[in-house]
N, C-alpha and C positions, 0 to 999 in steps of 0.2 A: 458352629456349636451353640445350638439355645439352651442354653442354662441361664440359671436366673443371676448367674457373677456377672454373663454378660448384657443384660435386659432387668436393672435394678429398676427402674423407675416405675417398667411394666409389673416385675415381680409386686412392687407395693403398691401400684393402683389395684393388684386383682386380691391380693390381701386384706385391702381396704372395703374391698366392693365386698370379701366375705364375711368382716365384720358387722355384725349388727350395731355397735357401737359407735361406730368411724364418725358417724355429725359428731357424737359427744364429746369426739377426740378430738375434731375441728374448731368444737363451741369453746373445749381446755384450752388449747392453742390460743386460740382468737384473745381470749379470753386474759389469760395469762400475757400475751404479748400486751394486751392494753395498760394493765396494771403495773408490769414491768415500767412499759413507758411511764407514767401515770407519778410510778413513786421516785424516778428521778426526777422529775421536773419539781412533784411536792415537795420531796425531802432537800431540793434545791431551796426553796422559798422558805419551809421553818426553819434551817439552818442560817439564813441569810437572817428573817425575825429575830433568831435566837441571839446571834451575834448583834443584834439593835437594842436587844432587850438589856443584855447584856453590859453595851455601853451605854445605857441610857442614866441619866443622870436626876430624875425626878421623879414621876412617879410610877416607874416600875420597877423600881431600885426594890420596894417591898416586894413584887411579884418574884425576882430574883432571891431574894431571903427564904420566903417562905417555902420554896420548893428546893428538896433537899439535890435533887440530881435533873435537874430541867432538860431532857433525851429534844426537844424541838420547841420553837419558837411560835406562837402564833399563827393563826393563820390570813392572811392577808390576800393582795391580788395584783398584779404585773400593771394593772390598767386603773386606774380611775374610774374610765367607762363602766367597771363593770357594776361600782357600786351606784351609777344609775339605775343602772336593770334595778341592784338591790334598793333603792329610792321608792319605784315603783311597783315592787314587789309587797314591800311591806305597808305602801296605802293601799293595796287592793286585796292585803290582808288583813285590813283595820275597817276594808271598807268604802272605800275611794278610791276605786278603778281611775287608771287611768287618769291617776293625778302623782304628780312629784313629789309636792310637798303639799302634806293634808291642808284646805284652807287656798291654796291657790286657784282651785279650781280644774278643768279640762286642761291637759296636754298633749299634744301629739308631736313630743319629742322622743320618745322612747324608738329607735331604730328598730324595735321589734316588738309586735302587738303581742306575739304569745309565751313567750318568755318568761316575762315578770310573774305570769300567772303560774306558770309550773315552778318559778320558784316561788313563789306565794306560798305553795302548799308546803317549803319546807320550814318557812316563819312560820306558820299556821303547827309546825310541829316543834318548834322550838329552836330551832337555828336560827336565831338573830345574832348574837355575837360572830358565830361563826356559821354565815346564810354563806359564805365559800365555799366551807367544806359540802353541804348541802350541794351547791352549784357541782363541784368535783364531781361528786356519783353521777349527778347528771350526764355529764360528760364522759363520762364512763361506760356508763349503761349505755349512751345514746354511740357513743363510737363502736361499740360490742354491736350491738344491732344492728349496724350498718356496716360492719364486717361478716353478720351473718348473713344478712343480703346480698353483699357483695358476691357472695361464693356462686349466683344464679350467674354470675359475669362467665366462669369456667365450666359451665354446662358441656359443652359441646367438648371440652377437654378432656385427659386425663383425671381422676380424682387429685390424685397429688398436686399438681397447678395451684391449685384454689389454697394450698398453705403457702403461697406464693402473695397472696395479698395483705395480711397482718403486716408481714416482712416489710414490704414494698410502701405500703400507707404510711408506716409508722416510725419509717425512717431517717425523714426530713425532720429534724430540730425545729425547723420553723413553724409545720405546721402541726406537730405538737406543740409547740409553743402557743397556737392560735387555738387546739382542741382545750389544752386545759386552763385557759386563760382564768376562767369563766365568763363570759363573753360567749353569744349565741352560737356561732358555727358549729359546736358541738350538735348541738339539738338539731339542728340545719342538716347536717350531713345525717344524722339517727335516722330523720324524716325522708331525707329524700332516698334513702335504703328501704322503708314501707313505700314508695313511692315508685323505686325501681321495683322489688318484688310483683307489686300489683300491673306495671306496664309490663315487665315478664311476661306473667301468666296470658294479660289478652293478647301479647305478641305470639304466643304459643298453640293457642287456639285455633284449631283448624279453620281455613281458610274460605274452607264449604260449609263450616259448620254456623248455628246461629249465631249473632249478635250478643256477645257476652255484654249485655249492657248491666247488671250490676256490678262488674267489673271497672268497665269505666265508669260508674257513677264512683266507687271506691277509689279509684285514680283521681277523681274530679276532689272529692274530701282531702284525699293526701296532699292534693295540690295547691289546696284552701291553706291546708296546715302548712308549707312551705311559703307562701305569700305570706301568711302572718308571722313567720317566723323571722326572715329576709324579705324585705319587698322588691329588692332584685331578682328575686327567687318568678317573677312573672314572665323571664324569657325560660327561665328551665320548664317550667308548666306548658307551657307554648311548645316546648320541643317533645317533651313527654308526650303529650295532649295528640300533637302533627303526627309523631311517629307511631304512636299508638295506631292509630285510626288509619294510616297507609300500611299497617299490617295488614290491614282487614279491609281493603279500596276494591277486592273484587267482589267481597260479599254488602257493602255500600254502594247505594244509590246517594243522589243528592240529598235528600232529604234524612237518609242515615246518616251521611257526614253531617250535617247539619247538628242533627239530633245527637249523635255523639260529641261533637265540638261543644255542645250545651251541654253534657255531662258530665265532660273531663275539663275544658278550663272555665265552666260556667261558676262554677267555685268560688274560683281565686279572681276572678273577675268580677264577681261578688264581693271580697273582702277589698277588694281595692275600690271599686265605688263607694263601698258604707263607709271606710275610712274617711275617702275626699270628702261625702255628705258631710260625715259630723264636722270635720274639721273648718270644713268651709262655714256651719252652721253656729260650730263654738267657737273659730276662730279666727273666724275671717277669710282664711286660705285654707285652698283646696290641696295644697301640698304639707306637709308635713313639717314639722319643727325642722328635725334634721336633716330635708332634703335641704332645706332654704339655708341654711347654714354652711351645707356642707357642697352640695352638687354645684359645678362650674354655669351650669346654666341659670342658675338664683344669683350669681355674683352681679351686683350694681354696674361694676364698672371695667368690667368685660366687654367689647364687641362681639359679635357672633361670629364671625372670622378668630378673633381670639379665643374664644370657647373652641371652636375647632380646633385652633393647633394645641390648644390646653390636653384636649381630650386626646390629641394621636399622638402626645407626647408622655401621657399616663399611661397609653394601651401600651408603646413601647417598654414601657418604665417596668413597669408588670413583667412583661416576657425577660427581658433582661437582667434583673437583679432578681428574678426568682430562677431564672437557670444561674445565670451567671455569680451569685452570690450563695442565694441560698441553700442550692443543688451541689456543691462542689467550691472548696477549696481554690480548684485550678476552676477556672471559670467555664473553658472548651467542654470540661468533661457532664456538663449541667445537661449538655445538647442529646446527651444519651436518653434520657430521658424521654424527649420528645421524638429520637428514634424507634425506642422500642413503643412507644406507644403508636407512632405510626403502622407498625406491625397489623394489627388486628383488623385495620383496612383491608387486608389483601386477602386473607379466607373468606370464603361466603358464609361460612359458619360462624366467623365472629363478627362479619361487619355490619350488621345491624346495630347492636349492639354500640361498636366501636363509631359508629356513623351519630348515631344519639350523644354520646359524651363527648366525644368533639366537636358538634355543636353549639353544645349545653357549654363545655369552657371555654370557649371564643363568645359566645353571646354576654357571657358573663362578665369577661375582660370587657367586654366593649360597654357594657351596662355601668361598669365600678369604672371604667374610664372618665366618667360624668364628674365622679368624687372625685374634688381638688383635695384629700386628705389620704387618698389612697396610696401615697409615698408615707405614710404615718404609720406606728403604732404596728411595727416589727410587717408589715404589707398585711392586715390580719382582713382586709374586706376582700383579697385575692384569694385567699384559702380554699374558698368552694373550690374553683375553679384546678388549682392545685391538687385537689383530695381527687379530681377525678382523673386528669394528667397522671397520676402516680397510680391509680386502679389501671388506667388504660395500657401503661408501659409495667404493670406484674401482667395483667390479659397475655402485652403481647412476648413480655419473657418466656409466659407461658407457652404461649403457641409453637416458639422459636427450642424450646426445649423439649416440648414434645414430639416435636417434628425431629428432633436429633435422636429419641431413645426409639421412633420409627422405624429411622434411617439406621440404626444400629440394627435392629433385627432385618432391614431389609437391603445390609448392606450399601447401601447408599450411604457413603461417608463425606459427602458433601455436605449434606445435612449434620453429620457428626461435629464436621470440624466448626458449623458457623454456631453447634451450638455450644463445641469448647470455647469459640471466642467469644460467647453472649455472655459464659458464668466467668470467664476471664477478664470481662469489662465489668462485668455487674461485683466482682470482689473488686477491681482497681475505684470503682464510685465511689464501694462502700467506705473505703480507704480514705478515701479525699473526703467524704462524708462526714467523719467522725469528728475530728476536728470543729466541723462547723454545728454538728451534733450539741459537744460539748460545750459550745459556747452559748447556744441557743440553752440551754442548763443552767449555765453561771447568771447566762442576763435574764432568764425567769426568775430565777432567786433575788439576784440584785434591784431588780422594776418593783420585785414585790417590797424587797425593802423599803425602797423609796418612798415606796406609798404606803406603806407604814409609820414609817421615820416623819412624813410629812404631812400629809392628809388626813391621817389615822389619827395623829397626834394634834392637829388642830382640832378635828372634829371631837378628843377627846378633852382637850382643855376649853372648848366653846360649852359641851354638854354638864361639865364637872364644873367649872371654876364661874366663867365668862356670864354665859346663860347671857346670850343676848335677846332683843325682842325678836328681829327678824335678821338675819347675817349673809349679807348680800356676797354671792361666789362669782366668781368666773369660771369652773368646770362644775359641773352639776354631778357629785358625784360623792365620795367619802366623807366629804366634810359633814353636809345637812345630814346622812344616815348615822353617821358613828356620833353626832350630838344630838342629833334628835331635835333640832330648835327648827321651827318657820326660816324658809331661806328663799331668796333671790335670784334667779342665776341671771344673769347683763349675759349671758352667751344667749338665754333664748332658748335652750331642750329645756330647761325647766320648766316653763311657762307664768305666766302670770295672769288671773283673770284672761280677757281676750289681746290684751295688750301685745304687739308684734314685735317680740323681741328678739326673734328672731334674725326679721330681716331687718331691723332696725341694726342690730350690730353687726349686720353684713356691709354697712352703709357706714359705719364708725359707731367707736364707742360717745359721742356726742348725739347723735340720734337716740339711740340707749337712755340718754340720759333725760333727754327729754321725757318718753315715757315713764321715768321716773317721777317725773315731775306732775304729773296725771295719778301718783298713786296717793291716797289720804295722806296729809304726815303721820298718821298714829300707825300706819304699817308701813313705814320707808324703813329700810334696815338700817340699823342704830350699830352697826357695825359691820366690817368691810373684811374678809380675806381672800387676798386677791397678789398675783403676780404682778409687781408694777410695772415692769417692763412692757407687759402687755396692753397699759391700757393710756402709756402718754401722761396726760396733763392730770388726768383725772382723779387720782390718790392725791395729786399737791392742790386741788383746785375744791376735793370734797371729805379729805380727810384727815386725820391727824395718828399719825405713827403711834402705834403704844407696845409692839411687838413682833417679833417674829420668829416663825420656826424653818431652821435651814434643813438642809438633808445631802449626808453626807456621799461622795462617789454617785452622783447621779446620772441614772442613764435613762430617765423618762419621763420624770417631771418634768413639767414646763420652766421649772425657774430654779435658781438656785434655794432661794429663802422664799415661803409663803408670810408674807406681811398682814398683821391685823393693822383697820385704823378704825378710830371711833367717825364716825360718819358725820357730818355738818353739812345738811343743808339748806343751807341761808341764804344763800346766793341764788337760787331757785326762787326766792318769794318773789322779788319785785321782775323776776324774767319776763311775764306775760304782760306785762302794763307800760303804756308808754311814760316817759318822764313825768310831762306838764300834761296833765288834763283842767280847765277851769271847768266853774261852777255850770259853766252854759254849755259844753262840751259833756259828750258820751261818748262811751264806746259802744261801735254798733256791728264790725266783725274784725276778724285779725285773720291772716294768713304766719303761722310759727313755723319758719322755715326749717328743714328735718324731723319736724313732729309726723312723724307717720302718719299720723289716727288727722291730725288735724289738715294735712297736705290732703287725704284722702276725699274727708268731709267738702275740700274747697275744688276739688277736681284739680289738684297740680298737676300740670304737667310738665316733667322734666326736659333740657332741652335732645336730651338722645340719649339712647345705651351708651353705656361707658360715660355719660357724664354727668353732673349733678353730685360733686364731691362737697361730702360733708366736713365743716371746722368749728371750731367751737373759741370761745375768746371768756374771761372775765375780769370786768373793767371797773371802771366808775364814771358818773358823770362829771364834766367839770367842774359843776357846782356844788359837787357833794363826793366830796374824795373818799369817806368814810362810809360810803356805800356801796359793796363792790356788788354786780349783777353778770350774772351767766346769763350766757344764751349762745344757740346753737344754728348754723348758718349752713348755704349752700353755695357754693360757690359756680360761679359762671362767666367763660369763657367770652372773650368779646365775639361780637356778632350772636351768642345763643341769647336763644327767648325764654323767658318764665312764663308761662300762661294759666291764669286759677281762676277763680267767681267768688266775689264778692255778694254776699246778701244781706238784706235787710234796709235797706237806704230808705226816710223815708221824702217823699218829692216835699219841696218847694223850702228846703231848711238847707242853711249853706255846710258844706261838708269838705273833709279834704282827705289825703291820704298822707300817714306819717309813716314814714321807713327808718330803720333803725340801722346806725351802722357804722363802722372803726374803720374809714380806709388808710391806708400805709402813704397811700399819694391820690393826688384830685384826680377824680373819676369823672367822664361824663356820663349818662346812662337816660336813657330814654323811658317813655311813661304811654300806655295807651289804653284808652278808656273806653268801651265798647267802638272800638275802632278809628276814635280818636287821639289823634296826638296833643299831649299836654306838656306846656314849657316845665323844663326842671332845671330848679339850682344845680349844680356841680357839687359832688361829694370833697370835702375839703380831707387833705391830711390830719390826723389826729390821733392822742393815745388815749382817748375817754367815748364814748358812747355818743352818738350824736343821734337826735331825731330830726329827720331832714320832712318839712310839709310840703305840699302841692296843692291847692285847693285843688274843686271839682266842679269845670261851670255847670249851669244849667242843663246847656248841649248834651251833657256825657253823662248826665243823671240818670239815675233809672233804680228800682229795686234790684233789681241784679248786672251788676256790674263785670263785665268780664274785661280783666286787667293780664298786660303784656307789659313786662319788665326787657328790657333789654339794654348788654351792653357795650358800650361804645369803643368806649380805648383803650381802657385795662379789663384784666377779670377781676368782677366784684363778686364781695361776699356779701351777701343779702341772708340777715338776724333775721328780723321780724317787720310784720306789715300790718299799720292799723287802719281802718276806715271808720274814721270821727267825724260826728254830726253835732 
């Protein structure tokens, strides 16, 4: 009997197909569903603000007064990172692209070139205070957009299907968590929705018909805009780009593949060269602040063997705690997920399509596998990859439910029943779902506290009260934007002048410190907010305690209390110079071991990956107790070689070499001098700075000197090296 009681599904595709409305009805849906989501997660965060604001005890106690009935709390953000973006945002809306902190110069720590600029435009409209709310629409508009895209995924379907995809996207807590962070991914996934669209259409294009190369030069632009948006984002371009172009392999020749491949990821191969250019021209390195920081392959003291297991142990990490955690409650039920998205493989109808996105999320895991931080910060650098996992498994709901309301009008109830047991698993998910829903609600609200309660709140007593000259941070992020004062970051995204601070504090925070010591005193930061835990010795060795702000129930700050110190660096002056110099004695070059800039200038070379560990000591001499000196060292294994180049020596004036050094027990350690060996004292025990001499005969004289350290019995830590004439 076909009546439409028994053929609903069909009954509302052919209703849909008579409405002239129906997108409009999709765009409400989409639309609605995002906002929905949107303002649980908000009204999560100003509730959490409000209750901060609330118990706050100085000075918001007036903001609480003055407002007779306060309905929500500020607006804040789950992440620190995000008020990087906002860092950069609002120098490139003063004026200073592409700088952190005006006055420091060139950066290339901002994990996202085009970002800062589209929220640029909303400081440029007057969201500063609240440049969040700003980022929010973004995120809004940009997930709306790419839900209307997404609906080209159900072409081949049903109408109905395609209200299968809000649902399906928007379901995971986590990766709303990741969409409204503010934090790029939003804009990321908007983009790569104009990005599917336009691979659509020349996928759709007849096969005999011409070369839609405006088409792909339009893919090739969308591809530009996801490279600047994620720079992981250049395997998804690559797969777009591939796929594109073997739609249309029978009407290409080589030289059209060619010429298309230059169109569509000519782009984004583009934005990654200029990038490396400038970087490598303003800063030395062709890699980027936050790869060097963050990716396993910039770690110092790594093996390449160990970068491998790092990385196949992140790619697991990733599939595991995003089905197994994030996906589900009950952990097994996460797997459903990656069942029905295997779905879409099996029609010829959607497997194009479905063959493209499962690519694109396994290149991606395996790309974000690089980042040793990609267990961090609720998994938010897996999210792409996720966004499309959750497109792929509503596809293949889809497919799997259309095939049942088929099988119902053509009696085939085999199809009926697997697609009773698809909407019978797809409720038991959503079941197990909620729960972790709900929790990913609480902990956006509460992150956003925290970094309210704690970063918001320094950055607002540094800008209000404090007013330092320069306020040297360890995350680069809310602090320098909500005070507005010149700031530091010892992590490295901020940048400084050309100085490598990056990989310098990949190395230890003692390398760091060094290039501090490179910086004028009249801009060393004159004051420190910083997690001590994080940095060791360093607070007791360059600071003095005057405050701190705690934050209560913390689930994403880094520390419990953010500590200010007034900064002292005195200990720094006499680092570079040896003890005793007489009147007849000069200094003619120094090798400062962990100084980057200066190891670089002398050709150091370390003795292998994974070693050349950084330590840092301050001491005095024994003849002068009342002088204590820093310095920063390297440490070497016995048997490894130090190898660098001495310049400047000039012939027939007697010269030697002086090494600086505190060993714990007597060392032997070897000396060679353009490939000679030269006797050397023994490093004695001591708890004071020794400078140990060598002369330099004739023989091993030369204006450039190339010297080999090596050692013999223990491993030494080798400060500083002078060559005195």
């Amino acid at each position: 009997m076909k009546t439409w009681l028994l053929r609903p599904a069909h009954w509302l595709t052919e209703q849909l197909k008579k409405s002239p409305g129906e997108a409009y009805l999709y765009a409400f849906f989409a639309g609605l569903s995002v906002l929905l989501a949107a303002c649980w997660f908000y009204s999560s965060m100003r509730l959490q603000t409000l209750y901060s604001v609330a118990w706050s005890d100085d000075s918001y106690r007036e903001w609480i007064r003055t407002a007779a009935q306060p309905e929500a709390g500020p607006w804040s953000a789950p992440l620190d990172d995000v008020f990087i973006h906002f860092d950069f945002a609002r120098s490139a809306a003063r004026g200073h692209p592409f700088e952190w902190s005006v006055g420091n110069g060139y950066s290339s720590g901002d994990t996202s070139l085009l970002y800062p600029f589209v929220l640029a435009i909303g400081y440029l409209l007057g969201f500063h205070e609240n440049l969040m709310y700003f980022a929010a629409l973004v995120a809004c508009v940009s997930i709306f957009g790419a839900l209307l895209a997404g609906r080209s995924l159900f072409r081949s379907l049903p109408t109905w299907t395609s209200y299968l995809a809000p649902i399906v996207l928007l379901c995971i807590g986590a990766l709303d968590w990741t969409f409204f962070s503010g934090m790029e991914v939003a804009l990321f996934i908007g983009l790569w929705g104009l990005s599917f669209v336009i691979w659509d259409e020349v996928c759709r294009t007849p096969a005999n018909g011409p070369v839609p190369h405006r088409s792909l030069g339009w893919l090739g632009i969308s591809g530009a805009l996801l490279v600047a948006t994620r720079p992981e984002a250049v395997t998804t371009v690559a797969v777009l780009s591939v796929t594109a172009l073997w739609s249309r392999r029978s009407g290409l020749g080589p030289a059209g593949a060619l010429r298309g491949l230059a169109l569509t990821a000519g782009p984004g191969a583009l934005v990654v060269i200029s990038q490396s250019l400038a970087n490598y021209f303003l800063t030395g390195e062709t890699a980027a602040a936050g790869a060097i920081a963050k990716l396993e392959l910039h770690h110092p003291y790594l093996t390449y063997h160990q970068v491998w297991d790092a990385w196949r142990s992140n790619v697991m990490y990733q599939a595991r705690r995003i089905t197994e955690y994030h996906f589900s409650e009950v952990p097994w039920l996460g797997w459903l997920v990656w069942l029905f998205g295997a779905v879409p493989l099996i029609p010829r109808s959607t497997r194009r399509v479905a063959v493209m996105l499962w690519v694109s999320l396994i290149l991606w895991a395996f790309m974000v596998g690089l980042n040793g931080q990609v267990r961090w910060q609720n998994e938010r650098y897996a999210m792409p990859a996720v966004a499309w996992l959750l497109l792929l498994a509503a596809l293949g709901l889809g497919v799997v439910l259309a095939r049942a309301v088929r099988g119902l009008e053509e009696r085939r109830y085999r199809w009926v029943g697997l697609g009773v047991l698809s909407i019978v698993a797809s409720a038991i998910f959503g079941i197990f779902q909620v729960a972790r829903f709900r929790d990913q609600v609480w902990f956006f609200g509460r992150a956003s506290r925290n970094i309210w309660d704690q970063h918001v709140s320094v950055g607002r007593l540094l800008g209000e009260r404090v007013k330092p000259r320069r306020v040297l941070v360890g995350d680069a992020g809310a602090i320098p934007y909500v005070s507005d004062r010149p700031a530091l970051d010892i992590i490295g995204l901020g940048g400084y002048s050309n100085l490598p601070f990056a990989r310098a504090t990949r190395l230890g925070v003692a390398a760091a410190i060094e290039l501090i010591g490179r910086i004028p005193n009249a801009e060393r930061p004159d004051l420190m907010a910083i997690y001590p835990s994080w940095w060791g010795d360093f607070p007791l060795f360059f600071g003095r305690e005057i405050a701190e702000v705690p934050v209560r129930g913390n689930v994403i700050a880094g520390g419990a209390s953010k500590v200010l110190y007034v900064a002292d660096w005195s200990p720094l002056w006499l680092s570079d110079q040896p003890h005793r110099l007489t009147s007849e004695q000069s200094l003619v070059d120094s090798l400062d071991f962990a100084d980057l800039v200066n190891e670089k200038a002398h050709g150091y070379l370390p003795p292998a990956r994974g070693a050349g560990y950084v330590s840092m000591k301050i001491l005095t001499y024994a003849d002068e107790r009342q002088t204590p000196v820093w310095d920063a060292a390297r440490i070497a294994d016995v048997g490894e070689r130090l190898e660098f180049t001495l310049q400047g020596l000039k012939a027939k004036k007697p010269a030697r070499i002086v090494v600086r050094v505190a060993p714990l027990h007597e060392e032997h350690w070897g000396l060679s001098i353009n490939g000679q060996e030269l006797p050397t004292p023994p490093f004695v025990a001591s708890d004071h700075w020794q400078d140990v001499e060598v002369p330099i005969p004739e023989t091993a004289s030369s204006p450039t000197l190339h010297v080999k350290l090596t050692s013999k019995t223990h491993s030494i830590t080798w400060y500083h090296l002078w060559l005195v004439q």
